[in-house]
C-alpha positions as CSV (number, residue, x, y, z in Angstrom):
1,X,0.0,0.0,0.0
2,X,1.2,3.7,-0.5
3,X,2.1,5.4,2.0
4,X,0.6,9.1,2.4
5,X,4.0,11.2,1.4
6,X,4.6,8.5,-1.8
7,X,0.8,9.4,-2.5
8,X,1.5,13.3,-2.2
9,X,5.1,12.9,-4.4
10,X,3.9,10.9,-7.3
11,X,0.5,12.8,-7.4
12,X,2.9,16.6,-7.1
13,X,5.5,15.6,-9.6
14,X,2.6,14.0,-12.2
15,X,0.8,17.5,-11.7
16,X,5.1,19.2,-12.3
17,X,5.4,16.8,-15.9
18,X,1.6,17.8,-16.8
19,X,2.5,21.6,-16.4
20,X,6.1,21.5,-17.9
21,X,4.9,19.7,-20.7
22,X,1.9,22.2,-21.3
23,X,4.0,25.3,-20.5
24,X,6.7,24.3,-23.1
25,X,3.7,23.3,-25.9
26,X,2.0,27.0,-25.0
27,X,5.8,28.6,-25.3
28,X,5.8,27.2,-29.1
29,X,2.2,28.1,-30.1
30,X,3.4,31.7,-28.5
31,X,6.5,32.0,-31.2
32,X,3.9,31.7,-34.0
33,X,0.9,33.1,-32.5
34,X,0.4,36.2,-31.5
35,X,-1.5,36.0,-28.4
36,X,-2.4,39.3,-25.9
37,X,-0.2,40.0,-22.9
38,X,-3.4,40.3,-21.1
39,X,-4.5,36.4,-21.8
40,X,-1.5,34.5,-20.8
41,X,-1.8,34.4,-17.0
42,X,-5.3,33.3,-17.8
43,X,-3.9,30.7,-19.6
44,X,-1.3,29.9,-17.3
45,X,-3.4,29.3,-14.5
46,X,-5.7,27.0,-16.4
47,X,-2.5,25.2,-17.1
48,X,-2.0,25.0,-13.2
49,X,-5.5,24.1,-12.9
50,X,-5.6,21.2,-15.3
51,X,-1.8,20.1,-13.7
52,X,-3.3,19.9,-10.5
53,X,-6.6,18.2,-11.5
54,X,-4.2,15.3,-13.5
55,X,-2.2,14.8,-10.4
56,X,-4.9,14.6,-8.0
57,X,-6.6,12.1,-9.7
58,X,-3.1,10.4,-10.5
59,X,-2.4,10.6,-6.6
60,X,-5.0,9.4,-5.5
61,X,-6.3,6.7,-7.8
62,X,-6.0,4.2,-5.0
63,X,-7.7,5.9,-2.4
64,X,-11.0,6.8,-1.1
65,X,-10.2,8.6,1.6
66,X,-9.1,12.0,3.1
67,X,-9.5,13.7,-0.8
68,X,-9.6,17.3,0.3
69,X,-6.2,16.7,2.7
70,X,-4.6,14.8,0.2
71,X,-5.8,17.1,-2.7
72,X,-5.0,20.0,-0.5
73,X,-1.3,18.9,0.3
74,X,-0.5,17.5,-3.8
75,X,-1.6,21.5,-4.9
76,X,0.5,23.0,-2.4
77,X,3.4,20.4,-3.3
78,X,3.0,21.1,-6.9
79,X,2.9,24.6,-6.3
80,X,6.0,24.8,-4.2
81,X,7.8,22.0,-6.2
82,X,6.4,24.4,-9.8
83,X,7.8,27.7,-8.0
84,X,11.9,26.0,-7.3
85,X,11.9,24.9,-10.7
86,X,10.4,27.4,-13.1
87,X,12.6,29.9,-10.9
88,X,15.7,27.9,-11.3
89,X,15.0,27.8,-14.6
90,X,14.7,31.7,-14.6
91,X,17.5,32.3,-12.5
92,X,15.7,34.2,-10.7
93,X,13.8,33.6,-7.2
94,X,11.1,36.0,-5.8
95,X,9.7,35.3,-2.7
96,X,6.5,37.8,-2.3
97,X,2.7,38.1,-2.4
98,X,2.1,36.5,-6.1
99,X,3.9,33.2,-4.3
100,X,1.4,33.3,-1.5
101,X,-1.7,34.0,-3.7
102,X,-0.2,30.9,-5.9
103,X,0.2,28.5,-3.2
104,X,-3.3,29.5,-1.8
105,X,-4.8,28.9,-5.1
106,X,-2.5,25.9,-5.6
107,X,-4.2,24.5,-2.1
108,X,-7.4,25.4,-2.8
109,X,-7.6,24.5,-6.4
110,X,-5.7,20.6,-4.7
111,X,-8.5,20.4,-2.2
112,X,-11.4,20.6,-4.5
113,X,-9.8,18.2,-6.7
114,X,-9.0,15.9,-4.3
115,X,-12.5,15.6,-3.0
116,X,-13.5,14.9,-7.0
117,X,-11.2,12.4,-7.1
118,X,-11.9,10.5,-4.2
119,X,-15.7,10.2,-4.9
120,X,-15.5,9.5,-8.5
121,X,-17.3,6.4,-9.4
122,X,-14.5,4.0,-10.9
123,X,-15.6,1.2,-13.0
C-alpha cells in the first residue's frame, strides 16, 4: 500500500510533468501566435489548474479517503515544487505576495480536486 508522502510525491510531480509539458507546448504556439499579454496568465493558471486536476486524480487513484487533505497537500506540493523549478530555470527567485496568492490557489484548487477524485465512481 502507498504510504501518504509517496501518494503526495507521485501525485505533485505528475501534476510538475503535466504543467512543464503544457508550459513548453503554450511557449511554441506563442513563437507563432500572436497572443495578448493580457491572456497568458489566464492561460497559465488554467494550465495550473488542469496540472493539478491530473495529479490529483493520479495521486490518489488508489484511495478513497481524506480527498480534500490529500488534494489539499498534492496542490501545495506542486505549487512549491512548480515555484523551485520554473525559478531555477529563470534564474531568478522572488519570494512575495504572487507566491502566497499561488500557493493559496494551488491548495485550494488541490483540495477541491482531491475531494473529485476520491468520490468519483471508478468502473
Amino acid at each position: 500500500k502507498n504510504s501518504f508522502i509517496g501518494t503526495l510525491l507521485k501525485g505533485a510531480l505528475m501534476a510538475l510533468s503535466v504543467c512543464l509539458i503544457s508550459i513548453l507546448i503554450f511557449a511554441f504556439i506563442l513563437r507563432f501566435v500572436a497572443i495578448s499579454e493580457s491572456l497568458i496568465k489566464p492561460i497559465n493558471q488554467i494550465i495550473k489548474t488542469i496540472s493539478i486536476l491530473i495529479g490529483t486524480f493520479y495521486g490518489l487513484k488508489k484511495s478513497h479517503d481524506m480527498g480534500l487533505i490529500s488534494g489539499l497537500c498534492i496542490g501545495l506540493l506542486f505549487t512549491i515544487i512548480a515555484f523551485v523549478a520554473f525559478s531555477v530555470l529563470d534564474g531568478n527567485f522572488v519570494f512575495g505576495i504572487t507566491l502566497v496568492n499561488d500557493c493559496m490557489f494551488g491548495a485550494i484548487t488541490g483540495g477541491i480536486c482531491g475531494i473529485i477524485a476520491v468520490n468519483f465512481k471508478r468502473k
